[in-house]
VOKEDREN-30023 format. One record per residue (C-alpha): x negated, y, z. Coordinates in nm, 3 decimals, decimal comma. Layout:
<sites>
<site x="X" y="Y" z="Z"/>
...
</sites>
This chain:
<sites>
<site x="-2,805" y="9,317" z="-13,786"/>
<site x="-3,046" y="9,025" z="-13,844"/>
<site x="-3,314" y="8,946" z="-13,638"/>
<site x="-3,631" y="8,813" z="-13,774"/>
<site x="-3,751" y="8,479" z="-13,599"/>
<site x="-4,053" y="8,282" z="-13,712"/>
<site x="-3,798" y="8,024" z="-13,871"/>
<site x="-3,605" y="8,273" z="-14,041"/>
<site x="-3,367" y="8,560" z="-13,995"/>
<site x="-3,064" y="8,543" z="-13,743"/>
<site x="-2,742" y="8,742" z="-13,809"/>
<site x="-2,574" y="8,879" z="-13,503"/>
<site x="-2,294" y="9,107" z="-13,505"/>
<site x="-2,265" y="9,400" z="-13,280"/>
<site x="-1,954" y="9,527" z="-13,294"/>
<site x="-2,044" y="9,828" z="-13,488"/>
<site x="-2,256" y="10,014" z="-13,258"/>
<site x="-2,630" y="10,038" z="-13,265"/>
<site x="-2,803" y="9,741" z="-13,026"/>
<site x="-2,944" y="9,902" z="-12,725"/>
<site x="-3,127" y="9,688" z="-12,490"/>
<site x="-3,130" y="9,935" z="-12,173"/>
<site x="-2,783" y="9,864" z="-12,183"/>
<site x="-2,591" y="9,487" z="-12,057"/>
<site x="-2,653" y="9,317" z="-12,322"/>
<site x="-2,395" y="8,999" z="-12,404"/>
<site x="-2,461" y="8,690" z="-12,640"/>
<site x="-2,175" y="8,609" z="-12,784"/>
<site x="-2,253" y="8,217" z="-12,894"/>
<site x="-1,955" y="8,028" z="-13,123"/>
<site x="-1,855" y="7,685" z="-13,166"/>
<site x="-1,844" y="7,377" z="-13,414"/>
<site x="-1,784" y="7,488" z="-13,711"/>
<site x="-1,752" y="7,864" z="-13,717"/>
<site x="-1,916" y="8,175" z="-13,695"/>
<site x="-1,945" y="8,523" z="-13,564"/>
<site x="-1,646" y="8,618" z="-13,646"/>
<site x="-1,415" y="8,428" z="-13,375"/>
<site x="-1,528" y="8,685" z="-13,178"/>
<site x="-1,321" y="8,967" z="-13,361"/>
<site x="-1,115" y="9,047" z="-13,090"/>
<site x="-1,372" y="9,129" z="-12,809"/>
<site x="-1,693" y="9,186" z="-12,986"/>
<site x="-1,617" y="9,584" z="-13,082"/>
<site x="-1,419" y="9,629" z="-12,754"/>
<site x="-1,715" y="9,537" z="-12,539"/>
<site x="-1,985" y="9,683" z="-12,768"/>
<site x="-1,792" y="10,048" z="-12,719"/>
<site x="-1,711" y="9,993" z="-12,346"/>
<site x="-2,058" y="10,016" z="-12,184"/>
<site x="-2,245" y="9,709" z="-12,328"/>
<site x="-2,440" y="9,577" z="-12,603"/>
<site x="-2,345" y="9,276" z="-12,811"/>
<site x="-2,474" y="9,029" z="-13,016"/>
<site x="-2,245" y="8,780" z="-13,182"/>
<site x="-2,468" y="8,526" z="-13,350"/>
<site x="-2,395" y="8,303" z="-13,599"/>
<site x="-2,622" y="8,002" z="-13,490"/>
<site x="-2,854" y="7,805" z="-13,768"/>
<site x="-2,634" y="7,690" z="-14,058"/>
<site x="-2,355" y="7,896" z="-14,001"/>
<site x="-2,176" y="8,200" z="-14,142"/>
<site x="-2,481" y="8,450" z="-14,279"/>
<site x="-2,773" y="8,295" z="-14,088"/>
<site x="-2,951" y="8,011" z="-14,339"/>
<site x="-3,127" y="7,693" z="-14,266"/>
<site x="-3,062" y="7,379" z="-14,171"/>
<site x="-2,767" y="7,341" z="-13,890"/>
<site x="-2,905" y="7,253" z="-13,478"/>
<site x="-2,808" y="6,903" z="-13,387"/>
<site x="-2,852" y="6,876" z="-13,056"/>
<site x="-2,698" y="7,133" z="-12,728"/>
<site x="-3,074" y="7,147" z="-12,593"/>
<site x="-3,196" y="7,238" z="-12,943"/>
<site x="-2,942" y="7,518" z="-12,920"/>
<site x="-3,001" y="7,650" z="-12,596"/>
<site x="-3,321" y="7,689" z="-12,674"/>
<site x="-3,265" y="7,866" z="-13,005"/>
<site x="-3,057" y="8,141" z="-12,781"/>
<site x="-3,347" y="8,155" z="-12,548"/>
<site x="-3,566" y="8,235" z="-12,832"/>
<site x="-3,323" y="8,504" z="-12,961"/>
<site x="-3,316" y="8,603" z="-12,601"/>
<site x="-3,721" y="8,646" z="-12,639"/>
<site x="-3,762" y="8,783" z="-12,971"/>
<site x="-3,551" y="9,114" z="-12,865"/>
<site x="-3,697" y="9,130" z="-12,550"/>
<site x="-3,367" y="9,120" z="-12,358"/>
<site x="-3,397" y="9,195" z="-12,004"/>
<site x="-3,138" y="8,954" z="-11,795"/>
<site x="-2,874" y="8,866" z="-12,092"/>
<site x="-2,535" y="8,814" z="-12,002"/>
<site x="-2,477" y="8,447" z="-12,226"/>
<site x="-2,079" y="8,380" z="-12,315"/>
<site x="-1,990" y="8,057" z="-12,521"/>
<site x="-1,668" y="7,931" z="-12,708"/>
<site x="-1,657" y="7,538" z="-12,697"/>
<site x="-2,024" y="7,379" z="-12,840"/>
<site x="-2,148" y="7,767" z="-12,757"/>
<site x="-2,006" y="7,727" z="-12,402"/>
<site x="-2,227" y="7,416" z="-12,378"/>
<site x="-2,517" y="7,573" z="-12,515"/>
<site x="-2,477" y="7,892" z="-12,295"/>
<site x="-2,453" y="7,665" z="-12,009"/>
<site x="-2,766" y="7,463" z="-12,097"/>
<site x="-2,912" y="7,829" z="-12,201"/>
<site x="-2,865" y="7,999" z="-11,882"/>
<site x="-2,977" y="7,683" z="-11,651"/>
<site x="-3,284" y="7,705" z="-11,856"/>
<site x="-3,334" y="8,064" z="-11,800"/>
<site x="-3,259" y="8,068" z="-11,434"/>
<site x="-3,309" y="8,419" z="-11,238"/>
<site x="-3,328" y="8,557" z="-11,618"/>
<site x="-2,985" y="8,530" z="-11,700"/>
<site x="-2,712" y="8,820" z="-11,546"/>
<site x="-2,384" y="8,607" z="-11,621"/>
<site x="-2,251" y="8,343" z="-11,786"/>
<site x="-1,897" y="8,316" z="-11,976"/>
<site x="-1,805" y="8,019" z="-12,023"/>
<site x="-1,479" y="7,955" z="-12,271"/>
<site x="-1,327" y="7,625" z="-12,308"/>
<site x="-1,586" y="7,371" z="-12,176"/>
<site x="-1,550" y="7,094" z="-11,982"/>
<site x="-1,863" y="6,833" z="-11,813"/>
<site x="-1,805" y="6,612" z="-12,105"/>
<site x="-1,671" y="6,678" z="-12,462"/>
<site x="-1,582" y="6,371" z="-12,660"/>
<site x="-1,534" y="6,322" z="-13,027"/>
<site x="-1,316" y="6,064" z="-13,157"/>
<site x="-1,519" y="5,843" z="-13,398"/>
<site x="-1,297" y="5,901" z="-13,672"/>
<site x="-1,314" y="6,323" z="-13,629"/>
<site x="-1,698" y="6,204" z="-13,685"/>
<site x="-1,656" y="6,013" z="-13,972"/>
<site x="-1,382" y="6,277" z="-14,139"/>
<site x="-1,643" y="6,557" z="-14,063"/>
<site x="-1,901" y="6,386" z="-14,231"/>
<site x="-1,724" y="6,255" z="-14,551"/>
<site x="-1,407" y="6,446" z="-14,552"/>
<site x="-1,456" y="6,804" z="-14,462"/>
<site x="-1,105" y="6,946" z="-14,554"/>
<site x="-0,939" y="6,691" z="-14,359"/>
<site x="-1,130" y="6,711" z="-14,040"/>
<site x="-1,096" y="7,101" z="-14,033"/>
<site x="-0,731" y="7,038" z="-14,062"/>
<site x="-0,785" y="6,832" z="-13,782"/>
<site x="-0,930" y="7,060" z="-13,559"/>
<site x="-0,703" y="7,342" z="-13,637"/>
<site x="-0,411" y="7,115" z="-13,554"/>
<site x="-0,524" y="6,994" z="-13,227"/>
<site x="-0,747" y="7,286" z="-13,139"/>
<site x="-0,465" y="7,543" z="-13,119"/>
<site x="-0,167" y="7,572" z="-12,881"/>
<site x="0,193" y="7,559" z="-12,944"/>
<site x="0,301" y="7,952" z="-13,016"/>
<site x="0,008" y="7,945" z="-13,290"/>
<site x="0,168" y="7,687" z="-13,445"/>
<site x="0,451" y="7,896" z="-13,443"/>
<site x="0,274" y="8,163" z="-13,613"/>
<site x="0,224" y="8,358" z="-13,313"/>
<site x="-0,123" y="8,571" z="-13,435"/>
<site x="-0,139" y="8,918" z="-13,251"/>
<site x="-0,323" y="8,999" z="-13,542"/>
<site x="0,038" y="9,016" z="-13,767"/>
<site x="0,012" y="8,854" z="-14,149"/>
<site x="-0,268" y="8,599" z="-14,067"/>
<site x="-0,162" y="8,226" z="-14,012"/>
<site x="-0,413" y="8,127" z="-13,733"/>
<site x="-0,395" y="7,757" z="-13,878"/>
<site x="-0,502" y="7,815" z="-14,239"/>
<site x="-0,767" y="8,086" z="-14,114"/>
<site x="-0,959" y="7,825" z="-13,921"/>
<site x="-0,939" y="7,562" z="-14,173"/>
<site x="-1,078" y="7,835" z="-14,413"/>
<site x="-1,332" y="7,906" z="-14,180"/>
<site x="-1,468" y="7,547" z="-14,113"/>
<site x="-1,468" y="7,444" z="-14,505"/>
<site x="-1,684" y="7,700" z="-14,515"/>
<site x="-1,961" y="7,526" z="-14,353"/>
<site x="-2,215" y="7,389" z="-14,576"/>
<site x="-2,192" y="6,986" z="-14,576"/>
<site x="-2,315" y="6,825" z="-14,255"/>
<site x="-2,310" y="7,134" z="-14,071"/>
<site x="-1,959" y="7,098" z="-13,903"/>
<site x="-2,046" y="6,733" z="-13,832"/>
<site x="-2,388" y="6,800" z="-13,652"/>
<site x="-2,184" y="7,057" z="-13,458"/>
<site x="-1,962" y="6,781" z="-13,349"/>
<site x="-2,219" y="6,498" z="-13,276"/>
<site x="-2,432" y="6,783" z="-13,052"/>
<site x="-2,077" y="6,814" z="-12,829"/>
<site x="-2,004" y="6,419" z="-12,873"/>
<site x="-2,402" y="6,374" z="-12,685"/>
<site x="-2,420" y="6,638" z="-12,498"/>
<site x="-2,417" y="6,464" z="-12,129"/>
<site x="-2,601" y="6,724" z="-11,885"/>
<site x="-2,348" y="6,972" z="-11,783"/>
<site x="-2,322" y="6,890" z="-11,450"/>
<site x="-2,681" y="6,928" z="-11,411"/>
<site x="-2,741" y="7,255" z="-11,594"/>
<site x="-2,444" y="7,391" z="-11,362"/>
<site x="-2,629" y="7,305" z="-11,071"/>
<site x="-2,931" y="7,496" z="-11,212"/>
<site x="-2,692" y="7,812" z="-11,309"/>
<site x="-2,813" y="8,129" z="-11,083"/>
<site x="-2,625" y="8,360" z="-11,232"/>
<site x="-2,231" y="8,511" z="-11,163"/>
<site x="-2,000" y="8,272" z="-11,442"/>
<site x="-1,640" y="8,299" z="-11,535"/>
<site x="-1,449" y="8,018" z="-11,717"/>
<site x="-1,182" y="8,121" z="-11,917"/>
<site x="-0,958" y="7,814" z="-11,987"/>
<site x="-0,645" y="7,794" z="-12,271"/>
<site x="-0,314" y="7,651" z="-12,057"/>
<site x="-0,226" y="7,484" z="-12,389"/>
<site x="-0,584" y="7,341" z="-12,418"/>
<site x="-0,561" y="6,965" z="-12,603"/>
<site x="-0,963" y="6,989" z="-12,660"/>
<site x="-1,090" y="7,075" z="-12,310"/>
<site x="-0,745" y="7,080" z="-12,092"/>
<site x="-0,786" y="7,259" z="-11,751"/>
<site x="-0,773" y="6,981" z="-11,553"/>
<site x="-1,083" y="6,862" z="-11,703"/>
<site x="-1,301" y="7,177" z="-11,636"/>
<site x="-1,240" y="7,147" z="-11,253"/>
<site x="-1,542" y="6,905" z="-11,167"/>
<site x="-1,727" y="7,184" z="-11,381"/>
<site x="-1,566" y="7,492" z="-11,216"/>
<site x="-1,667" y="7,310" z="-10,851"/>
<site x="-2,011" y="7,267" z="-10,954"/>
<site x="-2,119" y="7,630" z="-10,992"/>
<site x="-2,107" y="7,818" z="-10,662"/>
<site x="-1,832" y="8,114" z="-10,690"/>
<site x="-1,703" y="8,071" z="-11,053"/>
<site x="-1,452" y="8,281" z="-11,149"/>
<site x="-1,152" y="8,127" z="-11,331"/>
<site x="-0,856" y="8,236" z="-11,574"/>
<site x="-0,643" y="8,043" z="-11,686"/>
<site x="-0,512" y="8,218" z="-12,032"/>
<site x="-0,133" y="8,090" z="-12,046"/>
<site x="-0,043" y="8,151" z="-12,383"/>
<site x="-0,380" y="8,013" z="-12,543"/>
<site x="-0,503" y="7,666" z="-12,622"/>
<site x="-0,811" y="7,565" z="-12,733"/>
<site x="-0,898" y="7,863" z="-12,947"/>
<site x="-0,818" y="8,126" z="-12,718"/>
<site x="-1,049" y="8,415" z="-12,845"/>
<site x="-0,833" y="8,411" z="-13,120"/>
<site x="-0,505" y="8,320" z="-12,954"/>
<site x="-0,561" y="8,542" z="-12,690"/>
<site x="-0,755" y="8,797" z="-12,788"/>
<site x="-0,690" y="9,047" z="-12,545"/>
<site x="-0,642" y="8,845" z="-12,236"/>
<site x="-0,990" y="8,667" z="-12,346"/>
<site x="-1,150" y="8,991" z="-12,423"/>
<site x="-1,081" y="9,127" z="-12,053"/>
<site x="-1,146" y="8,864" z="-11,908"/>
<site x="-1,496" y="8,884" z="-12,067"/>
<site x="-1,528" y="9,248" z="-11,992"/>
<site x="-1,438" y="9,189" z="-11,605"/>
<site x="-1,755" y="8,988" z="-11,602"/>
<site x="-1,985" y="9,206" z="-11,795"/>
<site x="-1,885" y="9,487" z="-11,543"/>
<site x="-1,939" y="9,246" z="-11,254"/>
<site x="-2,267" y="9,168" z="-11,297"/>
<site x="-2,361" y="9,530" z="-11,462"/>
<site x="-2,273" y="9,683" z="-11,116"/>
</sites>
């Protein structure tokens, strides 16, 4: 569906069901340089198990024009403003990565008006090396190769898809080229700034669950503790065959998870 905002329209996928507000509804927010459809493996499963979904592609990305968000604030409040527009009564917000962040900053923004939060693969801070900056910026190809190689774990390297015939690798590289130019590297430089995490946990209200990839080079698990401390009760799993990219990885394990929390907070 697309969803008419006063800067343009917003394509969100709802896992082929109807949206229905009077039921849970759950944002499903990606990362740097992807789309919607990272979310393959949980969006239809929740949307026909008692919720409503809405897996966006942000500003820039995958069917939803105009110029690309540059900043984790700017994107939080974009959500918020999806959030508005639909008249969503107490979303439940769930990020991958740069959407984790923005989900984060999203729900300490809405306070009492967000249900849950889902965080996947985030840590306080998330650093990117200079020259993943510079490759992003002048050498697209090269820095999605990049981030497939170090943003997957070991048994995808292997092959190692539950989805049999598709070579996770080459399917995220395909994915990020994608991306118009400059989109994949103001997706980066949001993460790379993005210093308030700590703080926006301390604001969160809401029920959260991390989900965190074992094999994790990006965000390891060790990282996400001072994070997982700072929001009272958090739920953790820790998704042992998965790194970085674990709704792909580990689609089903990641897609329970998910649905443990939207039943949680759904009562």
């Amino acid at each position: 569906m697309f969803i008419e905002m006063q800067n343009g329209p917003v394509f969100a996928n709802t896992g082929g069901a109807e949206f229905d507000r009077k039921k849970p509804v759950a944002i499903l927010i990606h990362g740097a340089g992807c789309d919607h459809s990272i979310w393959g493996g949980q969006n239809r499963y929740i949307a026909h198990h008692g919720a409503s979904v809405l897996a966006l592609d942000l500003p820039g990305h995958g069917r939803t024009p105009g110029p690309a968000i540059d900043s984790i604030g700017g994107l939080a409040d974009f959500v918020i403003g999806v959030v508005d527009a639909l008249k969503i009564d107490r979303p439940i917000l769930i990020g991958h990565s740069m959407g984790g962040l923005t989900a984060l900053e999203a729900a300490a923004r809405l306070g009492d008006r967000c249900a849950g939060l889902g965080l996947c693969g985030v840590a306080v801070k998330m650093p990117v090396h200079p020259a993943l900056l510079d490759a992003a910026k002048n050498d697209k190809v090269t820095a999605a190769e990049l981030i497939a190689g170090w943003g997957h774990g070991s048994r995808a390297h292997r092959g190692g898809n539950p989805a049999h015939g598709i070579w996770m690798l080459r399917q995220a590289v395909i994915l990020i080229d994608r991306m118009a130019p400059g989109v994949l590297h103001d997706d980066l430089a949001a993460c790379n700034a993005y210093g308030d995490a700590l703080a926006a946990a301390a604001r969160v209200t809401c029920p959260a669950h991390l989900l965190l990839g074992k094999g994790d080079k990006m965000t390891p698990v060790k990282v996400a503790q001072p994070l997982i401390e700072a929001i009272p009760g958090a739920d953790v799993t820790v998704l042992e065959s998965a790194g970085h990219m674990m709704t792909v990885e580990a689609p089903r394990e990641s897609c329970m998870a998910l649905m443990g929390l939207i039943r949680k907070v759904a009562g």
